[in-house]
KEFI-269475 format. One record per residue: z, x negated, y of N, C-alpha, C in turn; residue in three letters. Coordinates in steps of 0.2 Angstrom, whole numbers, plus 5000, padded with zeros to 4 digits. Example, Ala and Ser with C-alpha at 12.3 -4.5 7.8 and 13.67 -1.06 7.14 Angstrom:
BEGIN
503949344972503949384978503949344984Ala;503549364989503649324995503949365000Ser;
END
This chain:
BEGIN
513747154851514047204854513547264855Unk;513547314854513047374854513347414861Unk;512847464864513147474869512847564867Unk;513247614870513447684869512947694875Unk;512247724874511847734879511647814876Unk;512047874880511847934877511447964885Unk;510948004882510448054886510948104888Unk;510948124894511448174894511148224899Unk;510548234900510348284904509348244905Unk;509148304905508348284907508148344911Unk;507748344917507548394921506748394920Unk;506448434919505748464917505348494925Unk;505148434926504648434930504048454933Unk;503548434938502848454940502448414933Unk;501748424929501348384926501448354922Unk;502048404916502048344910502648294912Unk;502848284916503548224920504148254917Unk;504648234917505148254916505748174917Unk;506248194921506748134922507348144917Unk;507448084912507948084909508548054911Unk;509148074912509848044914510248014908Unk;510247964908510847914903511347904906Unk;511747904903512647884904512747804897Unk;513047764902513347724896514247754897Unk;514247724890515147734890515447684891Unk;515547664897516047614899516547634906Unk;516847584908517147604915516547624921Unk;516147584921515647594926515447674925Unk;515347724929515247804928514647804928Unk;514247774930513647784935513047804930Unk;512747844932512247884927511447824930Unk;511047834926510247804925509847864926Unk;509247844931508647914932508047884931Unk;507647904924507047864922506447924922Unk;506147904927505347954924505047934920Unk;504848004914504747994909504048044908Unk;503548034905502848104905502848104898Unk;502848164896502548204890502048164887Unk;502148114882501548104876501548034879Unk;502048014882501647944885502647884883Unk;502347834879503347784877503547754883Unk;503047754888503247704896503847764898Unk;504447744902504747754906504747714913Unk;505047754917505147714925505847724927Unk;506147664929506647684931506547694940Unk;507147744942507147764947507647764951Unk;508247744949508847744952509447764947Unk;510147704950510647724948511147774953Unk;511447814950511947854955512847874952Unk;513247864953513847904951513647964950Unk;513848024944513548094943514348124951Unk;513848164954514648214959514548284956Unk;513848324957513848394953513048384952Unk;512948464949512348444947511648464951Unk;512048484960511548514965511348454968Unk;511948404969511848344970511448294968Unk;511348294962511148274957510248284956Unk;510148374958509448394956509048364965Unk;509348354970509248334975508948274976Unk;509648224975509248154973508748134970Unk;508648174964507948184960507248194964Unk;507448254967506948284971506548234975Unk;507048214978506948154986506448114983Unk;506848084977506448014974506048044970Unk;505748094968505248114961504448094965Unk;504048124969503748094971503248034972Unk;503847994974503747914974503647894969Unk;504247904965504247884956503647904952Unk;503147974954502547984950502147944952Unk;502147944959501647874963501447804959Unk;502347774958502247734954502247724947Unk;502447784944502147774938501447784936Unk;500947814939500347814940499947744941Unk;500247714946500047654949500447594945Unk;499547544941500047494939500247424942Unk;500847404943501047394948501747344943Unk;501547254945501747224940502347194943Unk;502647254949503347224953503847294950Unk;503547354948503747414944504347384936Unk;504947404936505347384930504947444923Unk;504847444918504747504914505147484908Unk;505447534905505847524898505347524894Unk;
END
């Protein structure tokens, strides 16, 4: 069984950073938020959320971007990475 994992939004951050959003297609709605950096195949994941709008959306990013640069900087073998 193959699963329907489309990118549907990345926001363009501080340093090369950028957060991608994946949607699966299924009943669960719930979006995926991975920091990802320019020129490098590691991802971090950061958190799952249901999508509400997209100010809410650039918000929770915010909150968490931070941290997530922290630990994607730091290696750190309790960190999940794609």
């Amino acid at each position: 069984m193959e699963k329907q994992i489309k990118v549907v939004a990345r926001y363009h951050c501080e340093h090369d950073y950028y957060v991608e959003v994946s949607n699966e297609d299924s009943v669960i709605a719930s979006r995926d938020y991975w920091l990802c950096k320019q020129g490098s195949p590691k991802k971090l994941y950061m958190f799952s959320s249901p999508y509400t709008n997209a100010e809410a959306e650039e918000h929770m990013i915010l909150t968490e971007l931070s941290d997530a640069i922290q630990a994607y900087e730091t290696v750190d073998t309790s960190v999940r990475y794609a």
